[in-house]
C-alpha positions in Angstrom: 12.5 21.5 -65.7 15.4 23.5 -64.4 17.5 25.7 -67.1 21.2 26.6 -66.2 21.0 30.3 -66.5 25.1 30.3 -66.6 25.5 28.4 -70.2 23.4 30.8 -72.1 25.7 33.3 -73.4 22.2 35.8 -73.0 22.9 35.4 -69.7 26.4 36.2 -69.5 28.0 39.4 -68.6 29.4 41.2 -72.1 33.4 41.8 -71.4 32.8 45.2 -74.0 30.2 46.7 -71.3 32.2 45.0 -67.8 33.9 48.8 -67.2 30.8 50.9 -68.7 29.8 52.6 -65.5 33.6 54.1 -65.5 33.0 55.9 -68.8 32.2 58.8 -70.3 28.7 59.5 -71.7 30.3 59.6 -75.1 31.9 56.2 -74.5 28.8 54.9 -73.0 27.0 55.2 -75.9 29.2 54.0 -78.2 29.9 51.0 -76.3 26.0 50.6 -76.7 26.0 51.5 -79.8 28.4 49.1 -81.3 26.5 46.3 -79.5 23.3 47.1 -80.3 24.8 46.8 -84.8 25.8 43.7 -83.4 22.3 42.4 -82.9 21.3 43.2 -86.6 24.2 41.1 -87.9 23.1 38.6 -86.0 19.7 39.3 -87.2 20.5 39.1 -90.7 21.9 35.1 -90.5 18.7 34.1 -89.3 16.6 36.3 -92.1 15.1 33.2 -93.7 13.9 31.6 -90.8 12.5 35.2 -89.3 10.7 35.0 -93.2 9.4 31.2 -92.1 7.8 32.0 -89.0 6.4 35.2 -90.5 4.6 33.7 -92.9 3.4 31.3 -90.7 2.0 33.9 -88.7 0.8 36.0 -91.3 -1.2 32.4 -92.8 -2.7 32.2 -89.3 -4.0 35.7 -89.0 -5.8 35.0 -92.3 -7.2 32.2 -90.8 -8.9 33.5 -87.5 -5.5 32.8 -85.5 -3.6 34.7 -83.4 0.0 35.0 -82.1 0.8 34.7 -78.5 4.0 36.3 -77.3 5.7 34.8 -74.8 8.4 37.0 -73.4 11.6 36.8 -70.7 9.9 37.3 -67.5 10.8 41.0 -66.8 9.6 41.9 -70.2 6.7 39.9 -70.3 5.5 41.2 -66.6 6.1 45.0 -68.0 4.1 44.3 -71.4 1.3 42.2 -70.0 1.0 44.5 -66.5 0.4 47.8 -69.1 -3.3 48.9 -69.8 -4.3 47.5 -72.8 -5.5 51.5 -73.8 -1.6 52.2 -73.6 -0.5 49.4 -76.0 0.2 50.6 -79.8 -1.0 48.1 -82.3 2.0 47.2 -85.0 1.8 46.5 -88.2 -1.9 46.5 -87.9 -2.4 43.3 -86.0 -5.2 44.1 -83.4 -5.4 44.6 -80.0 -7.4 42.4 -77.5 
């Protein structure tokens, strides 16, 4: 299966960061700033789904389960390549 990489706006360049190595560091953050409160608005839309697939987890867990998490591919290599000893647990879920 092949994905165009060009119709994902995730993919796209961000027209508020296009002149960001031209700024100050002042500016620099704030243009990173602004974006990243634009994530938890986006966040906060999709709230009751987030709550869904939580729950689900959480049901899981109590069950034996366990959550695999799949990640973009330079993420993913970073989290998976680190030494398990390294790795923080969160929230309390065990480590492998």
């Amino acid at each position: 299966m092949k994905i165009d990489l060009t119709q994902l706006v995730t993919e796209s360049r961000n027209p508020a960061s296009a002149q960001i190595d031209t700024l100050t560091t002042q500016e620099m953050l704030q243009v990173i700033n602004q974006q990243d409160q634009l994530v938890a608005l986006a966040v906060e839309k999709t709230l009751p789904q987030i709550a869904q697939a939580v729950d689900a987890i959480a049901a899981a867990f109590a069950q034996g389960g366990r959550l695999i998490y799949m990640a973009p591919v330079r993420l993913a290599v970073w989290v998976f390549w680190m030494p398990v000893s390294v790795r923080q647990p969160t929230a309390a879920i065990p480590t492998w």
